[in-house]
C-alpha positions as a Python dict, from the first residue, in 0.01 Angstrom:
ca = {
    (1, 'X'): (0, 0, 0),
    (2, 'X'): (154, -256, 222),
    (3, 'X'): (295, -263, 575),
    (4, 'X'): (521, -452, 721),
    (5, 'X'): (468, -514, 1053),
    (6, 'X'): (796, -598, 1290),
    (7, 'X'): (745, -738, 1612),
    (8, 'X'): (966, -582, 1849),
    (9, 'X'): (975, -645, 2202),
    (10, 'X'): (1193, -632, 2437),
    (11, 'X'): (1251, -818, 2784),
    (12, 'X'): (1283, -606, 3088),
    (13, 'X'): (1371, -699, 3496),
    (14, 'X'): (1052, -669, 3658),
    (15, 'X'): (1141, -491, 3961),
    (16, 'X'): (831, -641, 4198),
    (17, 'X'): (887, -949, 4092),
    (18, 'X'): (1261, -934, 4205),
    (19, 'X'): (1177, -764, 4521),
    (20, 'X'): (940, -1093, 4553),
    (21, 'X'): (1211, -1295, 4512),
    (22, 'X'): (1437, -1155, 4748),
    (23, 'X'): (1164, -1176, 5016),
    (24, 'X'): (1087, -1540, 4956),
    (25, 'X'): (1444, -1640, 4973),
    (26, 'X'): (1524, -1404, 5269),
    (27, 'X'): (1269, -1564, 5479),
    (28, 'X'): (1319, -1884, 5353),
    (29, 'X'): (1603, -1822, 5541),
    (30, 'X'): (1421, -1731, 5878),
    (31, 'X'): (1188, -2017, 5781),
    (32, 'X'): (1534, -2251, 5823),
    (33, 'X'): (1666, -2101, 6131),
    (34, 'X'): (1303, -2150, 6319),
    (35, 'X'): (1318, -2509, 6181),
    (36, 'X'): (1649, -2577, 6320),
    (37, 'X'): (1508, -2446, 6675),
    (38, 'X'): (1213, -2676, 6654),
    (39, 'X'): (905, -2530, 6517),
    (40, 'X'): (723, -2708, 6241),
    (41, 'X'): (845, -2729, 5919),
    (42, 'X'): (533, -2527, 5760),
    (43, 'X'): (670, -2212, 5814),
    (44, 'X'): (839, -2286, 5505),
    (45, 'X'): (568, -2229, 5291),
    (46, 'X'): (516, -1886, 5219),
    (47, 'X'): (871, -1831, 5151),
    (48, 'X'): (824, -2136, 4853),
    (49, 'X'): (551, -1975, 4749),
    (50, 'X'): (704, -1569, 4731),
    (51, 'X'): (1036, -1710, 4598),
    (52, 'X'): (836, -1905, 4313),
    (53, 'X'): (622, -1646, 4221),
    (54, 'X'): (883, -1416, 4186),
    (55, 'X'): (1098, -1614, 3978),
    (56, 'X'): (824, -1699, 3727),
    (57, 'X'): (774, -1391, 3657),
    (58, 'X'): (1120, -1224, 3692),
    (59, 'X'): (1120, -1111, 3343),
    (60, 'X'): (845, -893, 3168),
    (61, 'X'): (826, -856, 2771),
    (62, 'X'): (760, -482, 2655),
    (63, 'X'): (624, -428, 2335),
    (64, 'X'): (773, -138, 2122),
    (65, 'X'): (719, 192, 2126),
    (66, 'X'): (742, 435, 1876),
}
């Protein structure tokens, strides 16, 4: 007997890594503003950091279920 095997998966919004996202680029934002008013320009960092994290791994692939 043989099987065939189908690989199904599926890509799905991973909802963390969105809500990382928005963070980042929210205060990425902030990070701007403070900038503007004078403070150094490494408050910026974190908000790089969130924002790329989240988008890297925005998406999530879901193997099949049966």
């Amino acid at each position: 007997m043989t099987t065939t095997h189908r690989i199904q998966s599926r890509r799905r919004l991973d909802l963390p890594s969105l809500i990382l996202l928005l963070v980042g680029i929210i205060s990425g934002l902030v990070a701007y503003v403070l900038i503007t008013q004078g403070m150094s320009a490494l408050v910026l960092i974190p908000s790089v950091v969130a924002a790329t994290i989240g988008a890297t791994q925005l998406t999530k692939l879901e193997a099949h279920r049966e």
